[in-house]
Backbone bond lengths (Angstrom), bond angles and torsions (degrees), N, CA, C in turn:
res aa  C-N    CA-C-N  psi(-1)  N-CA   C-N-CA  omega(-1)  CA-C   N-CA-C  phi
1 X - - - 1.441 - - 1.535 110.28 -
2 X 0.993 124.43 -14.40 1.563 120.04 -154.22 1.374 101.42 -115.74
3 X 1.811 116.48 -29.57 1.380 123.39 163.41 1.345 100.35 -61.77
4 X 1.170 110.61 -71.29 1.647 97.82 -178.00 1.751 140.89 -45.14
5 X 1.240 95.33 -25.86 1.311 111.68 159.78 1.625 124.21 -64.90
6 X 1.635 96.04 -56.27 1.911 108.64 158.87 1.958 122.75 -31.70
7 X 1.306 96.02 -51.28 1.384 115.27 169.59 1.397 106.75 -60.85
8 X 1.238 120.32 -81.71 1.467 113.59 -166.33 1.379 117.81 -77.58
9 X 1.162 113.28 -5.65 1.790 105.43 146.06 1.729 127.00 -45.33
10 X 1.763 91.68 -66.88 1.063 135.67 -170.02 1.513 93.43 -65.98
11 X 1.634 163.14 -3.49 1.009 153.18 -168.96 1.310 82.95 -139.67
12 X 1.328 168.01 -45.89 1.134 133.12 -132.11 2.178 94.02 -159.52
13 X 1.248 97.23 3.14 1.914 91.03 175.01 1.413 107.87 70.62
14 X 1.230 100.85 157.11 1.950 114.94 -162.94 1.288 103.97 -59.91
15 X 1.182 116.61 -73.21 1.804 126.10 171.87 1.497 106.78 -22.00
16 X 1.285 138.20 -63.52 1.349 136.28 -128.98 1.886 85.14 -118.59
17 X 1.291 110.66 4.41 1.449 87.44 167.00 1.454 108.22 -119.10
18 X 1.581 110.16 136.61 1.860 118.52 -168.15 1.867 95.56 -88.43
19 X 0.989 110.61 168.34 1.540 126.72 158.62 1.732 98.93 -71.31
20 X 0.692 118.62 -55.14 1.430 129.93 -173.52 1.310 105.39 -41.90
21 X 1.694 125.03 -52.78 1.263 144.14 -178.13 1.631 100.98 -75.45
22 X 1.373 121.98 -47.20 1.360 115.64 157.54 1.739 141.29 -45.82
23 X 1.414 83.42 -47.92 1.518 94.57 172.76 1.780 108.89 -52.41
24 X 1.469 111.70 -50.96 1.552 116.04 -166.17 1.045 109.43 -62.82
25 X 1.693 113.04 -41.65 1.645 102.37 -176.30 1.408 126.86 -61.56
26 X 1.754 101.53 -41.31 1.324 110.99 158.21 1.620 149.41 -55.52
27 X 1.782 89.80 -14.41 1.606 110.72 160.28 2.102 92.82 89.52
28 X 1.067 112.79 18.97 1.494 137.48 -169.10 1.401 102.81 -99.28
29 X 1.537 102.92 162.84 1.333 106.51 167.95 1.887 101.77 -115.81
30 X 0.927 93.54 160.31 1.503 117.22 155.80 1.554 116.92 -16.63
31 X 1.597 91.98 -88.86 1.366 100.97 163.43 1.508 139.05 -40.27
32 X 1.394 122.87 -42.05 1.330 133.64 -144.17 2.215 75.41 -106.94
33 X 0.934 133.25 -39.90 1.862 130.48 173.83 1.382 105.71 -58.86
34 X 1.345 121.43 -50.65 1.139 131.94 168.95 1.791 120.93 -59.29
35 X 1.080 116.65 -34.12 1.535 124.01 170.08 1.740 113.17 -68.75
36 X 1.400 95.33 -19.11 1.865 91.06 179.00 1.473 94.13 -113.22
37 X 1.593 126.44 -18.08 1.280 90.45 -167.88 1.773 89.74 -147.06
38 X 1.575 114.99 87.13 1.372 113.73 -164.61 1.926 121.78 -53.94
39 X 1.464 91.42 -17.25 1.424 89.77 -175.00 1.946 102.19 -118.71
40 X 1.351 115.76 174.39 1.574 123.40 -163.76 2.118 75.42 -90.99
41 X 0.915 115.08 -25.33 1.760 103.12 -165.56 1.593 92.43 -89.92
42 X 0.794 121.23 -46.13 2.043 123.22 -179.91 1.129 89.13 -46.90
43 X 1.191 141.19 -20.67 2.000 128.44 -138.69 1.731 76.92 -114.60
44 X 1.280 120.62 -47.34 1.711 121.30 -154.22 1.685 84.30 -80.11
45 X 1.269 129.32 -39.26 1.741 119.91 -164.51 1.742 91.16 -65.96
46 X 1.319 135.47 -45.69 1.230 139.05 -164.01 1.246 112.18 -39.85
47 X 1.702 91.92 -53.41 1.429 110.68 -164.73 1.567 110.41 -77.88
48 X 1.557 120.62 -19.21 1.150 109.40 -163.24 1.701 106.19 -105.98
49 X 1.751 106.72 -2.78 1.209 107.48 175.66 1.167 108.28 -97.17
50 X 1.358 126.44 -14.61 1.809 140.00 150.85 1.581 109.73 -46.44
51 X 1.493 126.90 -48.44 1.146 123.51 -179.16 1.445 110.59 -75.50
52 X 1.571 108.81 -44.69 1.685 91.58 165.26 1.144 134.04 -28.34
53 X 1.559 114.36 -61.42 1.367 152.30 -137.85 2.070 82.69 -70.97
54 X 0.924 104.81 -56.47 1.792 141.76 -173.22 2.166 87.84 -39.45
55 X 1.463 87.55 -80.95 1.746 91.51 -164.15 1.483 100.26 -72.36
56 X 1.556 130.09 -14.07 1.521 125.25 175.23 1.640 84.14 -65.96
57 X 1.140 139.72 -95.18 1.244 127.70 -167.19 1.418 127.25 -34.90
58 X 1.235 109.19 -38.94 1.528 106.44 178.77 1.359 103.14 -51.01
59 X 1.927 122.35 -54.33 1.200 127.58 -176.08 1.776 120.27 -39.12
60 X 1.634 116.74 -40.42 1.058 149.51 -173.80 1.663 89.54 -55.27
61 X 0.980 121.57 -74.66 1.711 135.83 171.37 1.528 113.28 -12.09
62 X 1.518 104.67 -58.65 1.680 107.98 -165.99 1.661 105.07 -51.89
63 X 1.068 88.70 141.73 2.294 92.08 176.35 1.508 90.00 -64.38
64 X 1.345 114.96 176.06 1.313 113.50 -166.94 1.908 86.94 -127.71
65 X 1.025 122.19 150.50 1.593 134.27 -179.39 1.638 110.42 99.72
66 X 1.126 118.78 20.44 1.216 121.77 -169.53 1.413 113.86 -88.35
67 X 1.227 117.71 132.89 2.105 115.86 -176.68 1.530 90.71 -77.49
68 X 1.476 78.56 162.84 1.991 107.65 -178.90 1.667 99.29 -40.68
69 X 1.696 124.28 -68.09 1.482 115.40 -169.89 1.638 103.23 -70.80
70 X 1.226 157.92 9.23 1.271 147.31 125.44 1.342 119.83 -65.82
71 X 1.386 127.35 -44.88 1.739 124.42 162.01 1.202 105.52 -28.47
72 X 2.114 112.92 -70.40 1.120 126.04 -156.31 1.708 116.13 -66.59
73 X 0.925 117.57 -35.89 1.536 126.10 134.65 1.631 144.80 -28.46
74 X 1.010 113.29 -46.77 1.545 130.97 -174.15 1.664 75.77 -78.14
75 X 1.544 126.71 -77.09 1.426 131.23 -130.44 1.377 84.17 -75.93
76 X 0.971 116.23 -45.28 2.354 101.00 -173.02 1.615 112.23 -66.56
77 X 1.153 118.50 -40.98 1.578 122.57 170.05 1.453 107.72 -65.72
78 X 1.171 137.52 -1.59 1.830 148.38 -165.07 1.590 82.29 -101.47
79 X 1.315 98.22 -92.55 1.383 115.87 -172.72 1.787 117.69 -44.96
80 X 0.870 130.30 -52.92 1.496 133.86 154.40 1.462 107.95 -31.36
81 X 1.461 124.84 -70.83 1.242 127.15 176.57 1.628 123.00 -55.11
82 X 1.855 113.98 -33.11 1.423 105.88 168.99 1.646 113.20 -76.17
83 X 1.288 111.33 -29.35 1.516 123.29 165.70 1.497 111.10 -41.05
84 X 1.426 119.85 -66.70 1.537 135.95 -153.37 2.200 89.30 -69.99
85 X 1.292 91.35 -42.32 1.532 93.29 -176.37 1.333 134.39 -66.59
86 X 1.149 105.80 -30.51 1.427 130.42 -178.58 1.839 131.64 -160.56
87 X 1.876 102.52 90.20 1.392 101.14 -137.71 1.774 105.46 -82.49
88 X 1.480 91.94 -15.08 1.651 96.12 163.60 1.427 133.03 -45.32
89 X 1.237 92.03 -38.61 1.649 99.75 -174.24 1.503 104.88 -59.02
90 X 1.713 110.13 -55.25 1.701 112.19 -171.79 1.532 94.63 -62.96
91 X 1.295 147.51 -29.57 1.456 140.07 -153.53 1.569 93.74 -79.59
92 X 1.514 125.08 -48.16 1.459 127.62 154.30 1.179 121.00 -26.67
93 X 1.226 119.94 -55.26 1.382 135.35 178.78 1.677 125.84 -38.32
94 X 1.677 74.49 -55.89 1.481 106.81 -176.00 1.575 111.14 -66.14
95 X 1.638 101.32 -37.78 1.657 98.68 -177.53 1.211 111.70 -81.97
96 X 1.444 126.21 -31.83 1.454 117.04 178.62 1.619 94.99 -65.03
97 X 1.378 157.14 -5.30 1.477 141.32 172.64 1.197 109.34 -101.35
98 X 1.507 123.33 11.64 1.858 130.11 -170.09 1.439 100.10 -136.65
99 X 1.263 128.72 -61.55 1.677 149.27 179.83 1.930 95.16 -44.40
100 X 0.554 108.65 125.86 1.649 132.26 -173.92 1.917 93.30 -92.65
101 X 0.834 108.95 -44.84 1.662 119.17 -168.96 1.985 104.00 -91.27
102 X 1.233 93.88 -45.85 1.767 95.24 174.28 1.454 109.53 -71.25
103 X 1.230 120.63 -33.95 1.566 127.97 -160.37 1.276 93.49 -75.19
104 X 1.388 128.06 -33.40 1.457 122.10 -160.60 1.962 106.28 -87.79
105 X 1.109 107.43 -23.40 1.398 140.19 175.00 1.449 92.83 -73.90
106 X 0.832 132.80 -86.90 1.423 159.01 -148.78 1.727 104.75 -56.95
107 X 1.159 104.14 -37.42 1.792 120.28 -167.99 1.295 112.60 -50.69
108 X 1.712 102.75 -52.57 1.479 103.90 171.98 1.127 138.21 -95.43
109 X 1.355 83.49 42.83 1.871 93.29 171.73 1.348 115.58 -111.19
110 X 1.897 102.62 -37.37 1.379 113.40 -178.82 1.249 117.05 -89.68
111 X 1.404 126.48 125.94 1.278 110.82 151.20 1.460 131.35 -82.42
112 X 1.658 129.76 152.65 1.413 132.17 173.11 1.392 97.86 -44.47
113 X 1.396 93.46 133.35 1.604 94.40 158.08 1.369 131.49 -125.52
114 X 1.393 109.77 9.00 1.748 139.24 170.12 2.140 107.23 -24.82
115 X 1.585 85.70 -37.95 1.661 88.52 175.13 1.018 114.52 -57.56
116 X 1.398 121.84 -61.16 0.998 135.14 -165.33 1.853 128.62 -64.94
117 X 1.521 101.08 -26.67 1.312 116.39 -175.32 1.608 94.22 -84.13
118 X 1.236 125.15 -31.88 1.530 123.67 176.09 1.072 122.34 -60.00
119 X 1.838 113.15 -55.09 1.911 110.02 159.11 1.639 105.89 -35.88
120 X 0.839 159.30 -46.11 0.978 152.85 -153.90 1.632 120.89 -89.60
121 X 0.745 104.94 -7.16 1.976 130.31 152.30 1.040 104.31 -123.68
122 X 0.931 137.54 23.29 1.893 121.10 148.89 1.476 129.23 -57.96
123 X 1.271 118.35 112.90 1.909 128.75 -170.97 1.512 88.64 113.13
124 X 0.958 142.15 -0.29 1.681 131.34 179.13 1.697 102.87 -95.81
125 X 1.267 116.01 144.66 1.744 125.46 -175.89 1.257 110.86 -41.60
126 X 1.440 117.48 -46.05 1.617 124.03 -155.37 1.987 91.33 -139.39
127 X 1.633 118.54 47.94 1.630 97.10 160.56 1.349 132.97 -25.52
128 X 1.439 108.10 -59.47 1.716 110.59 179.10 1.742 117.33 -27.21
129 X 2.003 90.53 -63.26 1.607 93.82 -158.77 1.432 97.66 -87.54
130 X 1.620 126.75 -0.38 1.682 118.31 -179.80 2.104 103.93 -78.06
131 X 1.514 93.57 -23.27 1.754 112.75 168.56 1.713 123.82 -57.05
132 X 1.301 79.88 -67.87 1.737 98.65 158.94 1.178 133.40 -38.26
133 X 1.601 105.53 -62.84 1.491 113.98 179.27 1.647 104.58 -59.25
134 X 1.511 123.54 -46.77 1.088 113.42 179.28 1.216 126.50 -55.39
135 X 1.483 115.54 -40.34 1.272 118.18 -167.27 1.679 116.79 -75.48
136 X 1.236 121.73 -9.79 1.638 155.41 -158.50 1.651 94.92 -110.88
137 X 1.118 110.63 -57.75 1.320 110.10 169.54 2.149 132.30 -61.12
138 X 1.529 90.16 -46.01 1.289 107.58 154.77 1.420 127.30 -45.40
139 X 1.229 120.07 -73.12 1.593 145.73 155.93 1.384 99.69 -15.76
140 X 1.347 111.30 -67.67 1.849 114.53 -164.05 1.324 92.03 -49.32
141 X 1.836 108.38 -74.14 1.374 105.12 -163.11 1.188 132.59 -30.55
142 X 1.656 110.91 -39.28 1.384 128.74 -160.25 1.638 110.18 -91.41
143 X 1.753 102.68 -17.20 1.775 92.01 174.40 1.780 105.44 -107.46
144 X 1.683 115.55 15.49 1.188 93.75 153.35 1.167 118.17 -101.15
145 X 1.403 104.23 -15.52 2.005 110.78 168.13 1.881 95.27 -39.16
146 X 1.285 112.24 -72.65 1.447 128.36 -148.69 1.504 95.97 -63.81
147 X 1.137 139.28 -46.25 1.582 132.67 -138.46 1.990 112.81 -128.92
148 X 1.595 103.59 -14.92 1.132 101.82 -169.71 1.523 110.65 -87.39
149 X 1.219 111.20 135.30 1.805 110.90 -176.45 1.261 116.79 -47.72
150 X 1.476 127.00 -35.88 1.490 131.35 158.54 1.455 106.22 -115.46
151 X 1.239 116.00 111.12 1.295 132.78 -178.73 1.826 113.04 -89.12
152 X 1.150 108.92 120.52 1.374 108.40 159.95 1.620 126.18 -69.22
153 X 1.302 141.41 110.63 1.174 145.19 158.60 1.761 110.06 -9.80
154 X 1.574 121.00 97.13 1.553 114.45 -178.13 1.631 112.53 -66.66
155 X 1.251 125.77 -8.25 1.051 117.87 -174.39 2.027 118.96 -75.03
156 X 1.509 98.56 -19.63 1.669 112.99 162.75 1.185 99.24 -62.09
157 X 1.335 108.67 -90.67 1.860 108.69 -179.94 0.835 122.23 -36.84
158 X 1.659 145.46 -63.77 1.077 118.02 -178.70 1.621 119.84 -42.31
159 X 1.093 147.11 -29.62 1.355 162.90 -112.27 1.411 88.25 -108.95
160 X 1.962 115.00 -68.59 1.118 112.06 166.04 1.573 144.04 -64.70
161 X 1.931 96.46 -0.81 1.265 74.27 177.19 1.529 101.22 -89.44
162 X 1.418 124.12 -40.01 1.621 116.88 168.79 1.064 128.68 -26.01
163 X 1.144 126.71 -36.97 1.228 134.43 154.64 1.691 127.34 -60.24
164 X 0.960 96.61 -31.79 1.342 94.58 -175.74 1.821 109.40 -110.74
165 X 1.341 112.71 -6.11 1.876 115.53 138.68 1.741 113.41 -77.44
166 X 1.104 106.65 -44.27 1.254 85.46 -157.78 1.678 109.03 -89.94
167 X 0.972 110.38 0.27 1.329 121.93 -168.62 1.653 97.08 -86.94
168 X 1.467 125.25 -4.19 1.350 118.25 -148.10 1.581 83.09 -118.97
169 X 1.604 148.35 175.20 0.914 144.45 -154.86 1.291 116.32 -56.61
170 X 1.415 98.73 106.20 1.877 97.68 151.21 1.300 106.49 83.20
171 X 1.355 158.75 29.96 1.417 140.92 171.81 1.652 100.23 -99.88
C-alpha cells in the first residue's frame, strides 16, 4: 500500500492523488487504505517516514572512519544506486522540492543538510560553493535518472562526477 502510494504521489503530486486511485494501484479498497491511514496526509507522513526509515539505514551502512573524499563517495554511489533502483523514490523527492502541498508536508521530515555536505570540502578555498556544485550537480544526475523518457544509468555519472570533484584540488 505505501509503495503504491510512493508511486502515485511521486507521478502525479499530493493533491491530484485520491485514496481511491491509491487503493487500485495497490489492488486495495478504499475502505481497508482508509482504515490504516484515515486521512490522504497520514497516508503521505507514512510514506515519507518509510523513506526516512530507508536512507537512516542506508546511512547505518557507510563503514565508519572514512575521510571526507571516501564519505563523499560512499554517499553518491548509495544514492545513485537507490536512484538507479527505484526511480520513484527520487521523483518523490523531487515533488516534495516542487509540490507546494508535499513540500509543506514533507519539511518536517527532512532536515537541511547543507552542513553536512560542507564538512566534506573542508580545507578547499570556496567549501560552500565546492558543496553546492556537488549537490546541483548530483540533483541533475539524479532527476534525469528519475524523469527522462530514456534515462541514463546515474551510477556512470555519478562516477564521473567524483572524479571530476575530487580529482580537482585537494579532496
Amino acid at each position: 500500500m505505501l509503495e503504491a502510494a510512493l508511486e502515485l504521489f511521486a507521478e502525479v503530486g499530493f493533491k491530484n492523488a485520491s485514496i481511491a486511485s491509491i487503493a487500485r494501484r495497490a489492488g486495495s479498497s478504499k475502505g481497508l487504505v482508509h482504515h490504516y491511514f484515515p486521512t490522504k496526509r497520514d497516508l503521505i507522513a507514512a510514506v515519507l517516514a518509510t523513506r526516512i526509515e530507508h536512507m537512516t539505514a542506508l546511512a547505518k551502512q557507510q563503514p565508519s572512519g572514512l575521510g571526507a573524499a571516501d564519505k563523499l563517495r560512499w554517499w553518491a554511489r548509495a544514492i545513485a544506486a537507490d536512484a538507479d533502483a527505484n526511480p520513484s523514490r527520487f521523483r518523490l523527492y523531487l515533488r516534495a522540492l516542487t509540490d507546494d502541498d508535499l513540500r509543506e508536508i514533507a519539511g518536517g521530515f527532512v532536515p537541511p543538510a547543507s552542513k553536512d555536505w560542507r564538512s566534506l570540502f573542508a580545507g578547499r578555498a570556496e567549501p560552500a560553493l565546492e558543496a553546492r556544485f556537488f549537490q546541483v550537480s548530483l540533483l541533475g544526475i539524479l532527476t534525469q535518472r528519475a524523469l527522462s523518457p530514456h534515462p541514463t544509468p546515474a551510477g556512470p555519472l555519478v562516477e564521473r562526477l567524483l572524479q571530476a570533484v575530487l580529482d580537482s584540488e585537494g579532496a
